[in-house]
C-alpha positions in Angstrom: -5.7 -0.6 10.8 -3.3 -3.7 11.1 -3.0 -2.9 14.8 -6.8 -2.8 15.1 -7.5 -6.1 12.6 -4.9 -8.1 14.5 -6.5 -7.1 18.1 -9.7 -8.7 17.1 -7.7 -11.6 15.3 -4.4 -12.7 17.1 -3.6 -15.0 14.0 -3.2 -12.6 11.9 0.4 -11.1 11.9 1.1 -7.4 12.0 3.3 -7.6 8.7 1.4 -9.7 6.6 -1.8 -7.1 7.0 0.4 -4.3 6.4 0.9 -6.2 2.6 -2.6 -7.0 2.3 -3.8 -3.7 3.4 -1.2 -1.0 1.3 -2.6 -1.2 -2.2 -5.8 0.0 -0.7 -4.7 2.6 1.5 -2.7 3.7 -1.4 -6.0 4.1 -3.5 -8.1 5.7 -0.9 -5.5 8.1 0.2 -4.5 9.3 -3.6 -6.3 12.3 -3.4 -5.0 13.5 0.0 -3.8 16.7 0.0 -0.4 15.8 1.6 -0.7 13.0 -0.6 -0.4 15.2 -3.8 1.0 18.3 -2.7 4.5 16.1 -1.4 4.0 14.0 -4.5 3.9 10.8 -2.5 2.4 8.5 -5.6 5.3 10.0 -7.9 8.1 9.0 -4.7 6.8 5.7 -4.7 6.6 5.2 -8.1 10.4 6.1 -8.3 11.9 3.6 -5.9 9.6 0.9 -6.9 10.1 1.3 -10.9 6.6 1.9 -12.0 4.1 4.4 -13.8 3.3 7.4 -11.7 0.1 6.7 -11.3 -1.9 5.0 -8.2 -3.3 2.2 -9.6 0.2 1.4 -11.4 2.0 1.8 -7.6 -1.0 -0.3 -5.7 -0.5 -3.1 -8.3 3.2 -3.0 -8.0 2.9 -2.8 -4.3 0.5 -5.8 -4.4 2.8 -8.0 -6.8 5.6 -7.0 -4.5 4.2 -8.3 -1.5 1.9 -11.4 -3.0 2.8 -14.9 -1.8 4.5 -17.2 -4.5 2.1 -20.1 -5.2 
């Protein structure tokens, strides 16, 4: 999606999508079957020090990668 987002808007960098865009791909993709079945959520959760649960890894993702004020 950041490849497709930053075609249509140059000014937009690659990276900086990638950080806006995670917390939601991580909620739409929670059910996936590869998501569960290789236990991605609980992975993530792990190196990133937070609950094992979706929401709880999309808000640590999107504190992680928020710009100070």
């Amino acid at each position: 999606m950041s490849h497709a987002i930053g075609g249509l808007r140059p000014d937009l960098h690659h990276g900086e999508l990638n950080a806006a865009l995670l917390p939601h791909i991580i909620g739409f993709n929670q059910a996936a079957p590869s998501v569960v079945d290789e236990k991605k959520i609980d992975r993530l959760a792990e190196m990133i020090g937070s609950e094992h649960t979706s929401e709880a890894v999309a808000n640590a993702v999107a504190d992680l990668t928020a710009r100070p004020s």
